[in-house]
N, C-alpha and C positions, 0 to 999 in steps of 0.2 A: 504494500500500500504506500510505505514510504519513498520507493524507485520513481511509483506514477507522481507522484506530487513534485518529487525533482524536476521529473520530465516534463511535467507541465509546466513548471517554473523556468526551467531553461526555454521552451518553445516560445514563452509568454515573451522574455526576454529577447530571444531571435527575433518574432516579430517586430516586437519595437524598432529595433536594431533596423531590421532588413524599410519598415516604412518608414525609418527618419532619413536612409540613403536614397529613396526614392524622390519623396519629397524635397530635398536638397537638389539632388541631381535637376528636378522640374521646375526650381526655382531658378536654377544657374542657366537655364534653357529660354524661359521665360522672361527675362529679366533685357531690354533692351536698351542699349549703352546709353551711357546716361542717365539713368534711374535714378538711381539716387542724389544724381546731381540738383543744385536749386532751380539753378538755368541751365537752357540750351541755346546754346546760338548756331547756328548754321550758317556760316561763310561759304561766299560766292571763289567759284574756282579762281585758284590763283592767288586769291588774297590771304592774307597773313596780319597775325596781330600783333605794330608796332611797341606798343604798352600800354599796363593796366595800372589803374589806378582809384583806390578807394577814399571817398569824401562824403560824409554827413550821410552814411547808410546806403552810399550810390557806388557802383561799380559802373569806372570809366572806359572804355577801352579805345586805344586808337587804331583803326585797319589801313594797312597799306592797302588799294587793292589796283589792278591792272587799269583801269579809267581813273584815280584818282585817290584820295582819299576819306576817309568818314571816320566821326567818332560817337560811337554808340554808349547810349547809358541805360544802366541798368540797377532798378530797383535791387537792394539785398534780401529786403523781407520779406517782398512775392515774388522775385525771381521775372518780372516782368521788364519786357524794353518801356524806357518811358521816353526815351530821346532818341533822336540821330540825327545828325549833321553830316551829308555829303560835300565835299568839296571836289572841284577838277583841277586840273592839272592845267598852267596859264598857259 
């Protein structure tokens, strides 16, 4: 009587085991870059970000990009663009 109760205690265990490897694995699968980040920004091919800069809860960024340049700002707290300023090239 005492074997069965092990054995159910180790299965008990296996399972957990085998469904928190699953669950991991679906999460690592699932999870599409940037998740966890606050912001995303998506740059235009080519362009590249000259520097960053943070003032009164704003993320500044300045982008090189192939027609010119811009400098994008971004809220910290909701992760939202709240500016941009394009400039071209004279």
């Amino acid at each position: 009587m005492s074997a069965l109760l092990v054995l159910a205690l180790l299965g008990t265990i296996w399972g957990f085991v085998r469904q928190a490897g699953i669950v991991m694995a679906n999460r690592a699968v699932a999870a599409p870059p940037g998740a966890g980040a606050a912001a995303t920004i998506t740059l235009a091919p080519g362009a590249r970000i000259v520097s960053a800069t943070t003032d009164a809860g704003k993320l500044v960024l300045h982008v090189a990009t192939p027609g010119g340049g811009e400098v994008e700002i971004i809220d910290l707290a909701s992760g939202k663009q709240t500016g941009r300023i394009a400039t071209t090239p004279p």
